[in-house]
N, C-alpha and C positions, 0 to 999 in steps of 0.2 A: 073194931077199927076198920073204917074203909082206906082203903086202900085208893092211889090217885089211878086210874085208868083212860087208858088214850086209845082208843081204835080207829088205825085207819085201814081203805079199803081202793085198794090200785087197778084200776080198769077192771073195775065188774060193779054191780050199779048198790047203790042203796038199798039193806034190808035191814028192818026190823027183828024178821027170827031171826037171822044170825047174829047180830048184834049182843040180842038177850042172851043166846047159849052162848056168847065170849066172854057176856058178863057172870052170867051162873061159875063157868068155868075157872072165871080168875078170883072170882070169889072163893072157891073151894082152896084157893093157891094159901091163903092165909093158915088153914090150919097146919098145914107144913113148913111155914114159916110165921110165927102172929108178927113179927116184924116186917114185913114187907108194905116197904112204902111205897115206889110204884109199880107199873104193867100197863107198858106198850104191847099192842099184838098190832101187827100189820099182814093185811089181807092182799096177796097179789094175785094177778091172773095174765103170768105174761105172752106176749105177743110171740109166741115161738110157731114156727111154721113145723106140723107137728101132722103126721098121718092118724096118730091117735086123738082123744079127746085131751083137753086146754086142762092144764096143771094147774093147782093152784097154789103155791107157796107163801109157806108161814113163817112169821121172825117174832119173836117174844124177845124183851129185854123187861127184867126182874131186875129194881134196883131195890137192894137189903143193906142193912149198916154194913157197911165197911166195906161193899162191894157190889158189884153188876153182873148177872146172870144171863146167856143170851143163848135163844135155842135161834138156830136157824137152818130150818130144813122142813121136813112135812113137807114132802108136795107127793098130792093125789088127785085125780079126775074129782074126787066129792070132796067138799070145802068142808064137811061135817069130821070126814075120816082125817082130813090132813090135820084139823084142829085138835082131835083128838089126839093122833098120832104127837103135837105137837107141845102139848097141854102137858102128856104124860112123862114127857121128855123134860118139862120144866120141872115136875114134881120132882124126877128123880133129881135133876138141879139143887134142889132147896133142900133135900134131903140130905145129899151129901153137903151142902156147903154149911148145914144147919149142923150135921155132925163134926163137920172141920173145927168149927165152932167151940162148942162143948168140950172138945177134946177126944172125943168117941174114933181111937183110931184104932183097927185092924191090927192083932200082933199074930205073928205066922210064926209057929214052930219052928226051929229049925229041925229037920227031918233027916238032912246027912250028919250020919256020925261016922 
């Protein structure tokens, strides 16, 4: 199933390779969830007067039946790490929402007697 994908990219210019590794990346989103109908990623690069090197900051929203998933955060000088950093953050998203799902909940001993 393909899934509907929408990339955009906020003051930093048009690329190719990064485009492809957002698509490699949210392609991989599927097998942690095969329901997943769409994935926004938004690429920004903002305007902050900064003595270090320009952030770049990542926002994914994951929309799955019965609900919307949304990372927002990832910001790192390399657009490759914050994507990453950001990618993996939605995995664990889908994971836990896919277990909410199922039913798959955590039961904790009770340990004081």
């Amino acid at each position: 199933m393909q899934i509907d994908l929408k990339i955009t990219l906020r003051d930093l210019p048009h690329s190719d390779a990064l485009e492809t590794h957002i698509r490699e990346k949210a392609q991989k989103l599927e097998k942690f969830h095969p329901h997943l109908t769409s994935c926004r990623v938004v690429i920004e690069q903002p305007h902050k007067h900064q003595h270090q090197g320009r952030h770049f900051d990542i926002h994914i929203d994951l929309t799955v039946p019965g609900g919307e998933l949304v990372v927002n955060r990832a910001s790192h000088e390399d657009v490759y790490v914050a994507l990453r950093d950001a990618f993996d953050a939605a995995v664990r998203q889908l994971e836990d929402y896919a277990r909410r799902q199922r039913g798959d909940i955590k039961t904790h001993s009770d340990t004081r007697q």
